[in-house]
C-alpha positions in Angstrom: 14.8 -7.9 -5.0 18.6 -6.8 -4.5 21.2 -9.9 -4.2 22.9 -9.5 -0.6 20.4 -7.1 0.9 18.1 -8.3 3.6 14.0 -7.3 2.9 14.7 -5.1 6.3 17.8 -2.9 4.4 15.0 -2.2 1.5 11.9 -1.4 4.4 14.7 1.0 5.5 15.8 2.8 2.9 12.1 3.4 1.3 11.2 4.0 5.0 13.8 6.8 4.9 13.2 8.4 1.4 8.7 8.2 2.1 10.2 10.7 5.4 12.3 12.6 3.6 9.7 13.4 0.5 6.9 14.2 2.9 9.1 16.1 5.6 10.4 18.1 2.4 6.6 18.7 1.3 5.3 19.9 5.1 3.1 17.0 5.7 3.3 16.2 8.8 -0.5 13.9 9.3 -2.7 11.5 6.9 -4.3 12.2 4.9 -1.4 12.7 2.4 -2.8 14.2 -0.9 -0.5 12.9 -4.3 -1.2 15.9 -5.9 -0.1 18.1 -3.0 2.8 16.0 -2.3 3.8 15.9 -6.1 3.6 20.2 -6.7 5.2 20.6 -3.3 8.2 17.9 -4.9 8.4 20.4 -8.6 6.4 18.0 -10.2 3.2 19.1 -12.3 0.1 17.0 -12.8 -2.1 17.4 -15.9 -4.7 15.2 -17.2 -4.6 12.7 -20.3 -7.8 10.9 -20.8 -6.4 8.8 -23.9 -3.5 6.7 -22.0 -3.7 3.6 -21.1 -2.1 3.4 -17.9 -4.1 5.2 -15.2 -0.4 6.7 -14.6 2.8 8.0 -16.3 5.9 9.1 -15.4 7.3 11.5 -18.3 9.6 14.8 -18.7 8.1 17.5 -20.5 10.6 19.1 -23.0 10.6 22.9 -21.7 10.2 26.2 -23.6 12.5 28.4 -25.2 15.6 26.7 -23.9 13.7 25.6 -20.3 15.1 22.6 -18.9 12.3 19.1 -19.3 9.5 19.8 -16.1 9.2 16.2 -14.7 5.0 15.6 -15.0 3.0 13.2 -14.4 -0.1 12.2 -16.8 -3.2 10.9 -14.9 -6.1 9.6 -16.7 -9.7 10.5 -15.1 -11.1 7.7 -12.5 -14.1 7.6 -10.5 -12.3 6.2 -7.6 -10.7 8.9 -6.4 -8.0 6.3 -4.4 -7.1 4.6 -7.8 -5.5 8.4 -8.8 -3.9 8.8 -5.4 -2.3 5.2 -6.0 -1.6 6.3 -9.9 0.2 9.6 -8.4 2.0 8.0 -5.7 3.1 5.6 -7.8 4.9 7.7 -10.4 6.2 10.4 -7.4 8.0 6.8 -6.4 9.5 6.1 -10.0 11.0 10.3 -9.7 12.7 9.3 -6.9 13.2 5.8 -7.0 16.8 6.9 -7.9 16.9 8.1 -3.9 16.1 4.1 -2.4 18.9 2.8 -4.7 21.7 5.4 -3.6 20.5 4.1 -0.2 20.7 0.9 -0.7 24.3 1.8 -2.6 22.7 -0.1 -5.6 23.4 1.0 -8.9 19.9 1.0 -11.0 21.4 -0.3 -14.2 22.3 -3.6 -12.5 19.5 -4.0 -10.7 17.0 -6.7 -11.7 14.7 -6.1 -15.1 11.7 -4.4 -12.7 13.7 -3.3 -9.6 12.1 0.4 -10.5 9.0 -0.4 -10.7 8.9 -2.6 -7.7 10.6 0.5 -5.6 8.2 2.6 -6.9 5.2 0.4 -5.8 6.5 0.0 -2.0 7.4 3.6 -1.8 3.9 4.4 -3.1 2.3 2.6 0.0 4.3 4.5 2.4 3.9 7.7 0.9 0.2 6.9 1.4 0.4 4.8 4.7 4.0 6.1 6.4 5.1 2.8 8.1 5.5 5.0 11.8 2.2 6.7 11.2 0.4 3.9 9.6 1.6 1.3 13.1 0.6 3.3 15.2 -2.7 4.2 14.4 -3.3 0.7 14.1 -2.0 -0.4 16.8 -4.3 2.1 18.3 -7.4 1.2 16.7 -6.6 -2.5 17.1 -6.5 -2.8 13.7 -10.1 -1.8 12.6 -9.8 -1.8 8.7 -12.9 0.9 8.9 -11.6 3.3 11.3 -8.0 3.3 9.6 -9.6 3.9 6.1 -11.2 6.8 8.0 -7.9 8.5 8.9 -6.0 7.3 5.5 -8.7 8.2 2.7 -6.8 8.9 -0.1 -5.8 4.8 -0.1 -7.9 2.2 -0.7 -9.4 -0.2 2.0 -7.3 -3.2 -0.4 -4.1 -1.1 0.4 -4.5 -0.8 4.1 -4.9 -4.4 4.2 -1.5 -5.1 2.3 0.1 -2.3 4.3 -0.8 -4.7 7.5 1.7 -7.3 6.3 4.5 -5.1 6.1 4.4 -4.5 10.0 5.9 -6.7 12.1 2.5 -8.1 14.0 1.9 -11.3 12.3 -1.2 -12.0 10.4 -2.8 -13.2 7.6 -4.7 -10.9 5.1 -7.8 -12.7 3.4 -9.8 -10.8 0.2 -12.7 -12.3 -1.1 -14.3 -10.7 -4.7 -17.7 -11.9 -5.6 -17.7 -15.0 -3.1 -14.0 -16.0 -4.1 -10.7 -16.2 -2.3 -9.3 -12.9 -4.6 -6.0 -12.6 -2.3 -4.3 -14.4 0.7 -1.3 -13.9 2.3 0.6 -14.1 5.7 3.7 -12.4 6.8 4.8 -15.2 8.8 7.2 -17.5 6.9 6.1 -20.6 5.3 3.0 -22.0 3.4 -0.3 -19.9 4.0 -3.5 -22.5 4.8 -6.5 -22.0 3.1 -9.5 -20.3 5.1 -10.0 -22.0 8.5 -13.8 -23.0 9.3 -13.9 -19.8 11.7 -12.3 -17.7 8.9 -15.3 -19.0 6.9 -17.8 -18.3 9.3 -17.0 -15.3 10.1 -16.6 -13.8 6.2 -20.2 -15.2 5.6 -21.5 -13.1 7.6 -19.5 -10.1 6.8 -20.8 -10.7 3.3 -24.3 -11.6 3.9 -25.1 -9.1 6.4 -23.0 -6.4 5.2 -21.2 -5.0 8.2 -18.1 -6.2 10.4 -17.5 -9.6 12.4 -15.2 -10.6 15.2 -15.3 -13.3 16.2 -12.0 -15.5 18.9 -10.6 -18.9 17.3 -8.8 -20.5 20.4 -6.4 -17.3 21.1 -6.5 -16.0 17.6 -9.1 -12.8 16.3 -10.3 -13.0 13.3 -11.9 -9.5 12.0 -14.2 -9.3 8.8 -15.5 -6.1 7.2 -17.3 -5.7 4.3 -16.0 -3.3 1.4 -19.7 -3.7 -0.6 -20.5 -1.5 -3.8 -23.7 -1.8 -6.3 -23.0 -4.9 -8.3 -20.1 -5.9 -6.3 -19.1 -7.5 -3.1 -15.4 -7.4 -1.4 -14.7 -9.0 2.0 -11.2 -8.1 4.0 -10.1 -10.3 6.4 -7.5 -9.9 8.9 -6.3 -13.8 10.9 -4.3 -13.3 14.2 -1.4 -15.7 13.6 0.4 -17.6 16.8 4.2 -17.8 16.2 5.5 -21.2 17.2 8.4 -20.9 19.2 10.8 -23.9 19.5 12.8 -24.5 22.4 16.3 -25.6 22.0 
């Protein structure tokens, strides 16, 4: 994102500012609450049901000579994680300004969508802190279910991202409606398509409708179905084997 900085100086520095803003806020557990987290920060939250954004970021000009209130606008969702993603995602563009003295960046030279991509990784540590969110998976050996328990206000889809930022490498499957929707590894290089285990165990995530584990040589592969009326959504998480070349 930043020429000359290393993906581990920006972890660092949004690592540091998600601590400070919660630490400031006296939140000390999950789950974190955006709304809490955004009063406790002087920021309001009021609804408008005719954006189109389910989020926005704006300073309301203040009365009788009152200095602009920093708000932000949600718009009404059903899914109550989609407005703790909207309001974690603005509290990040209020302080983005906070990862970019860090980083000893100045904003204006930053690339086109710098903020906005700071503001997305702070959101998912605002919602999943990176030393609360390893070791309670570490703890649960990963168990989408049981984390989702413990981190309600984000999405199972989050938690699943949130895996690949940690340092145990994997590879994150979603499949929508039968379809590969997303796949990714953090482990350098080109990501395979599903496996013939990977395959067997999502088909019966998805046709039985409840969690699979199942051992592919040394690697785990863990399936849990994320099912709704009229919709069907599949996480999977892939152990991945580092190769490690002797020289």
């Amino acid at each position: 994102m930043f020429p000359g900085l290393t993906s581990e100086d920006l972890s660092a520095a949004l690592d540091a500012v998600a601590a400070e803003l919660l630490e400031a806020a006296d939140i000390d557990g999950p789950p974190v609450d955006g709304a809490a987290l955004a009063r406790a920060l002087g920021v309001s939250v009021a609804t408008d049901d005719r954006q189109r954004g389910r989020g926005r970021y704006v300073r309301l000009r203040g009365i009788r000579g009152r200095s602009a209130r920093p708000t932000i606008l949600l718009r009404s969702d059903p899914r109550p994680e989609r407005c703790q993603w909207a309001l974690a995602h603005e509290i990040g563009e209020h302080v983005a300004h906070r990862v970019f003295f860090r980083l000893g960046v100045d904003p204006q030279e930053g690339p086109p969508n710098a903020r906005e991509r700071v503001a997305s990784h702070l959101a998912g540590r605002l919602l999943l802190p990176t030393e609360w969110f390893a070791r309670d998976a570490a703890a649960c050996a990963w168990d989408l279910l049981a984390l989702k328990a413990r981190y309600r206000t984000a999405s199972h889809e989050l938690i699943a991202r949130r895996m690949l930022e940690l340092s145990e490498p994997a590879i994150i499957t979603i499949f929508d409606q039968g379809e590969v929707h997303f796949r990714r590894s953090n482990v350098p290089g080109r990501v395979p398509p599903p496996s013939p285990p990977e395959m067997r165990c999502w088909k019966v995530v998805h046709g039985r409708n409840r969690p699979q584990q199942l051992s592919d040589g040394m690697k785990t592969i863990r399936g849990w179905p994320v099912h709704e009326e009229g919709w069907k959504r599949e996480i999977l998480r892939t152990e991945v084997e580092l190769e490690i070349n002797d020289q």
